[in-house]
Backbone bond lengths (Angstrom), bond angles and torsions (degrees), N, CA, C in turn:
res aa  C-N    CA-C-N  psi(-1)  N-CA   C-N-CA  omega(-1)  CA-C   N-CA-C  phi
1 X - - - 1.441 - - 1.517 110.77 -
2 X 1.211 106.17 147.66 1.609 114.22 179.97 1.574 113.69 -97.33
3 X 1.529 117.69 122.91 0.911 144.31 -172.90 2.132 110.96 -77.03
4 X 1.503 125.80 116.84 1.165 98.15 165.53 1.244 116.32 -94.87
5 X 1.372 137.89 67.72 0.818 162.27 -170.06 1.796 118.80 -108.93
6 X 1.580 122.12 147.84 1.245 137.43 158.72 1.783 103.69 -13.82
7 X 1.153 121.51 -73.79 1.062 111.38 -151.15 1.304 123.08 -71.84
8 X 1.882 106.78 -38.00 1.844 101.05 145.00 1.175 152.40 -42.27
9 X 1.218 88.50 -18.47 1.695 97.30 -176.15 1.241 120.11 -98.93
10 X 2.169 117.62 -2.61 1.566 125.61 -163.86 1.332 105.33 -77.01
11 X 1.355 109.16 -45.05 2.086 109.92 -169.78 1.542 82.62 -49.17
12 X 1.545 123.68 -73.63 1.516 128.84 -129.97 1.500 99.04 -63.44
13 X 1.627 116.78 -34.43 1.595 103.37 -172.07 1.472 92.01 -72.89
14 X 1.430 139.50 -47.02 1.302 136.87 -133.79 2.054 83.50 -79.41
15 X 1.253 127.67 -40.13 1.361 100.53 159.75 1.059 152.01 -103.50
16 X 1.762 110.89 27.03 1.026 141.96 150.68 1.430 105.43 -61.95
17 X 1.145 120.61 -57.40 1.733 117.17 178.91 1.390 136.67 -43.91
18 X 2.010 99.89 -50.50 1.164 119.29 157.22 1.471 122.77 -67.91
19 X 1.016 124.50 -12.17 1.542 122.15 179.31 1.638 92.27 -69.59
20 X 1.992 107.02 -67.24 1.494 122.13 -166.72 1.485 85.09 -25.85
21 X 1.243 138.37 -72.91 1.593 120.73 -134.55 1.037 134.45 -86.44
22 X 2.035 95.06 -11.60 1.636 113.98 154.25 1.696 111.31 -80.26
23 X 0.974 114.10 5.65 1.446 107.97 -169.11 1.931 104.98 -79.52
24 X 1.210 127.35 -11.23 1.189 118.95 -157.42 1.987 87.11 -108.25
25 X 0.938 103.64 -28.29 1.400 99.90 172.78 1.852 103.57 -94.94
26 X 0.879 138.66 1.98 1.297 149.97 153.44 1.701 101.88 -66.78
27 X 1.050 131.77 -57.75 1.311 134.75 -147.16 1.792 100.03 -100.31
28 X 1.571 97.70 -30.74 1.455 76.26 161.98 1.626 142.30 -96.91
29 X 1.675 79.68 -2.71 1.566 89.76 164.88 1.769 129.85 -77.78
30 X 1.574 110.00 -22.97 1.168 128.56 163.44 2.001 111.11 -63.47
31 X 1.301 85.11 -31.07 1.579 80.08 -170.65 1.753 103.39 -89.30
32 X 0.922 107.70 -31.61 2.197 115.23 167.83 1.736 89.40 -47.61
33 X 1.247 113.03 -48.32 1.407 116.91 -153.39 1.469 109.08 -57.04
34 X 1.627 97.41 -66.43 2.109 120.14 167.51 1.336 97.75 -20.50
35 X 1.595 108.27 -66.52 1.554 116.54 -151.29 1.372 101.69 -50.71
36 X 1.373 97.42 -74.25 2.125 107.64 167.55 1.406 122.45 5.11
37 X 1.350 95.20 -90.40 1.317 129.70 158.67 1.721 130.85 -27.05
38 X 1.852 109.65 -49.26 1.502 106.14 172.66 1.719 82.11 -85.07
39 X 1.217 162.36 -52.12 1.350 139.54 -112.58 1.826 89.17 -92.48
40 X 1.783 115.32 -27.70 1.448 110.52 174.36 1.293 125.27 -60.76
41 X 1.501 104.29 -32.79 1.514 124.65 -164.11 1.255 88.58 -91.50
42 X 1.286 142.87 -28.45 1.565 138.33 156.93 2.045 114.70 -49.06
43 X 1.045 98.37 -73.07 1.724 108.85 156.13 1.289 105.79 -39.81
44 X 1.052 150.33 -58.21 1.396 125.18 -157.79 1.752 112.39 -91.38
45 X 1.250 93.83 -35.77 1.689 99.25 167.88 1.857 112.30 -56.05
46 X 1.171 104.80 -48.16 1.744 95.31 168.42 1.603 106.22 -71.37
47 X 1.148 139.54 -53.54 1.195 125.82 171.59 1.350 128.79 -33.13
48 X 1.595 118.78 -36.87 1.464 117.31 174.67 0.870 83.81 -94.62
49 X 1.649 170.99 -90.26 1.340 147.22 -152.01 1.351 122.13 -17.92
50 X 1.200 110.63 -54.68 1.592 117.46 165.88 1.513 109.56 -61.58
51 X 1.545 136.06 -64.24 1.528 121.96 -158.32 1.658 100.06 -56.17
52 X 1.595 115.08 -36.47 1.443 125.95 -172.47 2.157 95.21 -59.94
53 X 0.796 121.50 -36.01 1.296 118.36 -171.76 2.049 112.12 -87.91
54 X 1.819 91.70 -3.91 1.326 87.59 -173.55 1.908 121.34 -100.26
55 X 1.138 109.85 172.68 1.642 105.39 178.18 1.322 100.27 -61.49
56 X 1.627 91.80 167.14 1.525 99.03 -173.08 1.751 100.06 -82.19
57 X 1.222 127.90 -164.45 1.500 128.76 -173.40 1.720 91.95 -108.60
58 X 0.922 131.69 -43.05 1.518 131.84 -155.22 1.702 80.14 -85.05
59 X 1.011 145.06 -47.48 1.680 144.48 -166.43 1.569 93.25 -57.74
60 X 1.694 114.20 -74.30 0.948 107.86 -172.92 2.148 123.31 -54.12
61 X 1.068 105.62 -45.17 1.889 98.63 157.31 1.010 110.73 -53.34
62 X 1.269 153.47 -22.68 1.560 109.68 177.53 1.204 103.15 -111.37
63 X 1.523 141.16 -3.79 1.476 125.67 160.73 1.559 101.99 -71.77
64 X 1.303 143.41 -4.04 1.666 138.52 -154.14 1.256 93.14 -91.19
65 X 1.649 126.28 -56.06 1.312 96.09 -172.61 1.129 131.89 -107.53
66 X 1.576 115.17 22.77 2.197 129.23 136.37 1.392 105.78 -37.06
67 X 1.295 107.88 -39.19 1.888 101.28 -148.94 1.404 81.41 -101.71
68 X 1.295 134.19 -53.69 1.866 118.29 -176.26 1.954 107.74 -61.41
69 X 1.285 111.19 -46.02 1.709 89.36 158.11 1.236 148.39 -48.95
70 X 1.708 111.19 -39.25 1.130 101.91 173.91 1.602 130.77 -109.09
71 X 1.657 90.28 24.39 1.567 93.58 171.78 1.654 94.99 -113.86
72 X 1.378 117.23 144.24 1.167 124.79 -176.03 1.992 100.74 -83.07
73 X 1.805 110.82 177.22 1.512 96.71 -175.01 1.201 111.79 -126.06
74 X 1.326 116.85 113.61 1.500 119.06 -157.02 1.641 107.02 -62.20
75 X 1.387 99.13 -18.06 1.917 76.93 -176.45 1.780 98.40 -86.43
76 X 1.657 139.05 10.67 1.017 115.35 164.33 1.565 118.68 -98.40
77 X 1.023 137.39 -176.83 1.542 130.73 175.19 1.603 114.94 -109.56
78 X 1.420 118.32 127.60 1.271 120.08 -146.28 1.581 107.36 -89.79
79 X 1.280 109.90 127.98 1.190 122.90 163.63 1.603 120.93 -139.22
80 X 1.307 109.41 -178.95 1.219 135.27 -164.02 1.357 113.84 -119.43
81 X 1.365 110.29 136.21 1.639 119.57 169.63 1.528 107.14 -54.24
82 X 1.426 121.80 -51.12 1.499 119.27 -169.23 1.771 108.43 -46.42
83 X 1.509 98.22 -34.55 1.951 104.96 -160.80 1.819 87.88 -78.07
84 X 1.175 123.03 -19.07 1.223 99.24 -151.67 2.170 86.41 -95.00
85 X 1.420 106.78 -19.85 1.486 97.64 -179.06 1.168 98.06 -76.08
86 X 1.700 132.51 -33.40 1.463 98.26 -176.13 1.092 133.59 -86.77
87 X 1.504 126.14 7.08 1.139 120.15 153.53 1.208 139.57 -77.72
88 X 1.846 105.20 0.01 1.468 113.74 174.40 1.874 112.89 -93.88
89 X 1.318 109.87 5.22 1.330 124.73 -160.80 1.490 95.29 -98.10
């Protein structure tokens, strides 16, 4: 049988005590934590703000390769199909 008595109650205060004095470094580690936590949920809310503000992906593929066709590529050296048949002729 359980006693409400002194002696039940010694463990629980004695780590009740020791908790109290971790508790202030407890609370500020919870609170480092919050901060963490809203400043990500800050980051990601502008992050989808932006994809929401961005082109779609399928829009951007099919205008990509209009604009890589009809710009030639300066790091290759420009030629022509005609030069290349007549040297096979």
């Amino acid at each position: 049988m359980e006693s409400g008595g002194p002696e039940s109650a010694s463990p629980m205060t004695h780590r009740v005590q020791s908790l109290s004095s971790a508790d202030t470094r407890g609370k500020h580690r919870i609170h480092a934590e919050l901060k963490r936590l809203e400043q990500e949920a800050r980051f990601l809310e502008e992050e989808l703000e932006q994809l929401e503000k961005t082109e779609k992906a399928s829009t951007t593929c099919k205008v990509m390769p209009s604009n890589v066709e009809t710009k030639p590529d300066p790091l290759l050296p420009s030629w022509s199909p005609k030069s290349c048949m007549g040297s096979m002729v």
